[in-house]
N, C-alpha and C positions, 0 to 999 in steps of 0.2 A: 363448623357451626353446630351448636348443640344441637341431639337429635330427641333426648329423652333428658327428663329434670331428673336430678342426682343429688345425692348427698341429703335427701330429706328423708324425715322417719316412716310420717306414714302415706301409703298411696292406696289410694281409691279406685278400686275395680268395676269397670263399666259392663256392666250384665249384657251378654250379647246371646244369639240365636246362638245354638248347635252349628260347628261348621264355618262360622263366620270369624272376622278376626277381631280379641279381643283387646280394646284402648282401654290405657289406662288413663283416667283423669289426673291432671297435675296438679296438684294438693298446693294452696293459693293459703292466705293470710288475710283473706277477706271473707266476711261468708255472703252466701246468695241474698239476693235481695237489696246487697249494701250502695246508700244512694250517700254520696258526696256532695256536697253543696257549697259551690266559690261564687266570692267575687270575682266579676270579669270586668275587665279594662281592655280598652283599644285605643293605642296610640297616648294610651296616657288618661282617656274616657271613661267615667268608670260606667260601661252599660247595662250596669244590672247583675243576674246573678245565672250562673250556668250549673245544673243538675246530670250529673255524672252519673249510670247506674250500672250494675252490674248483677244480671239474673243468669243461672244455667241456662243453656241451649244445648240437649243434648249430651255429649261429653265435652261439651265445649261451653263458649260463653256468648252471650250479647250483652254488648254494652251500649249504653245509648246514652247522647250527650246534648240538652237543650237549655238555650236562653230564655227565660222569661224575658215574656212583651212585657209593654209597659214602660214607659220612664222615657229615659234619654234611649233606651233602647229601640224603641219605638219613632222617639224624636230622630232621632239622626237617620234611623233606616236597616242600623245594623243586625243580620239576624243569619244564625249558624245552628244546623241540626245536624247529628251526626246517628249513625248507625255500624254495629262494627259485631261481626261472629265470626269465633273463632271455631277452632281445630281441638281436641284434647292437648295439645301440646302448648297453645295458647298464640298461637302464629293464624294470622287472616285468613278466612276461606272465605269474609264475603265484607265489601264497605259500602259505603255512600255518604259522601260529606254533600252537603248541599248550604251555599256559603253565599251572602248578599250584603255587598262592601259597599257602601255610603258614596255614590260616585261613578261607579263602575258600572254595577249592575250584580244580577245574581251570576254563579256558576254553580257546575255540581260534577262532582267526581264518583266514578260509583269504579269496582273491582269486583270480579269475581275469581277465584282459587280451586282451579281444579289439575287436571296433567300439566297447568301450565296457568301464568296469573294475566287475566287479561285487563286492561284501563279502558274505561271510555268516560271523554271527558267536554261537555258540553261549555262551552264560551259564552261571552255574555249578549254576544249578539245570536246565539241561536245554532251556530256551526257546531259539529260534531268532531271530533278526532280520539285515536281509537291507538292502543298498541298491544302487544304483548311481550312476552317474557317468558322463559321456560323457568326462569325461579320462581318455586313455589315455596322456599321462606322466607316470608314476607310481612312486615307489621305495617298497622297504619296509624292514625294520629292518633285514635283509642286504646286498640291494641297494644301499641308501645309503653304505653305509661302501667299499662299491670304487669306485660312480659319483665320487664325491670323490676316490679315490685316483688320478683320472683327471683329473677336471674339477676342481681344486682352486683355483676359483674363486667370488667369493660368485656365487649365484646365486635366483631366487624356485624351490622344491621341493616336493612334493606329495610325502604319506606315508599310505600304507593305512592307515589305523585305524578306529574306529569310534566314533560314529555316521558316521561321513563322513571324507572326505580331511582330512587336516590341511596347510594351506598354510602356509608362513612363509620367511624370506630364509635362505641360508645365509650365517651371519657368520665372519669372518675374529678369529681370534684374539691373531695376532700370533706371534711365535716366541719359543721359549726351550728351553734346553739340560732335557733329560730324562734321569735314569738309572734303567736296568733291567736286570732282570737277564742281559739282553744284551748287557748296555755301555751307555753315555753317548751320546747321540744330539743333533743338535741337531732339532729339532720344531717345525712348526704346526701351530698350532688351529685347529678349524671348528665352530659351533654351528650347532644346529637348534629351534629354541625357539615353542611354538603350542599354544595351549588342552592346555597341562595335558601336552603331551610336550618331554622335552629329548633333547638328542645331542649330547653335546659328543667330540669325538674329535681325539689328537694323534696326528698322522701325522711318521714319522720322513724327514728330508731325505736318504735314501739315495736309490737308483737303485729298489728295491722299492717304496718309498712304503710301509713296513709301517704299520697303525693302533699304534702304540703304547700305546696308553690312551683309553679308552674307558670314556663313560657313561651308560648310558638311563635313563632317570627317565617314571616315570606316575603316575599315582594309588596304583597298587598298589604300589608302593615304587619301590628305585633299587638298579640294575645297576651296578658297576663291576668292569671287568675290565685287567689287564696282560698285556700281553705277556710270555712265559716262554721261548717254544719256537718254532723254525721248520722247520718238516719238509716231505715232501716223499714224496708216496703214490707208492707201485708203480704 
């Protein structure tokens, strides 16, 4: 498993105390602030639009991922917040998906990453359950989609979820010309495939490495979102 990013020009040095140990930042293809904006569909619905962002934390990152209310999104019920900080390395040190399926009910999955990664993951009727894990590299549903925008090579990846990590290879897709409504992009694909989760995600061949289309899949239905919008926070 990689331990340090490789093969890039330049790295970024994290100003530390005298004495203490210096991280380096992994030098990303995105810059701070950078806020993505898809359409998102469920089950084929299109519910509106999801707001991807990505601000430093540290030597690391937060990313944060919401639905605008409003619309069919509102109507139907469905509604997903995500929160995701990383490590200098760009691997989880800390999540919380909090997820409410038309039906069901809510759930929420939270992880924190320290000598060891721990789940605790709340049911829709209220119950608790809890586990852990001595691997500490670890991505999760945010996490994932920039680790790749970086390391976009197949590799073996572990993914927070529950009852336990989900391990599986990351596969290579292949490339092909994609149009959005940004324009015509030429694109590779990457999947993530393992007991019952998918992640298939095409990444645009610019200098950004934008995710252009993307799709999670669970038990509890299937996410697809496009790319729309590329902004960029105060």
């Amino acid at each position: 498993m990689r331990r340090l990013a490789v093969g890039l020009v330049f790295t970024v040095i994290a100003v530390a105390p005298a004495g203490s140990d210096v991280l380096r930042k992994t030098p990303v293809p995105w810059p701070n602030g950078e806020r993505l904006i898809y359409m998102l569909r469920w089950k084929g619905l299109t519910v509106g639009h999801q707001a991807i962002e990505a601000v430093r934390s540290g030597s690391g990152w937060h990313y944060s991922g919401r639905v605008t209310s409003g619309g069919l999104t509102q109507l139907v019920g469905f509604d997903l917040a995500s929160d995701s900080y990383t490590r200098h390395d760009l691997y989880t040190r800390r999540f919380r998906r909090d997820l409410t399926v038309p039906g069901e009910g809510r759930r929420i999955l939270s992880a924190v990453v320290g000598r060891e990664t721990s789940v605790r993951f709340v049911w829709v009727d209220g119950r608790e359950y809890t586990f852990t894990s001595p691997n500490t590299y670890v991505l999760d549903d945010l996490s994932v989609l920039y680790y790749v925008r970086v390391h976009p090579e197949p590799d073996r990846l572990w993914l927070i979820n529950y009852p336990g990590l989900i391990e599986a290879p990351l596969e290579t897709l292949g490339r092909r010309s994609i149009k959005t409504p940004l324009g015509r992009y030429e694109a590779e694909g990457f999947r993530f495939q393992g007991e019952g989760t998918r992640i298939e995600v095409w990444y645009g061949r610019n200098n950004e490495r934008w995710p252009l289309r993307i799709f999670f899949g669970q038990q509890w239905g299937g996410l697809s979102a496009e790319l729309v919008r590329v902004e960029r926070l105060n």
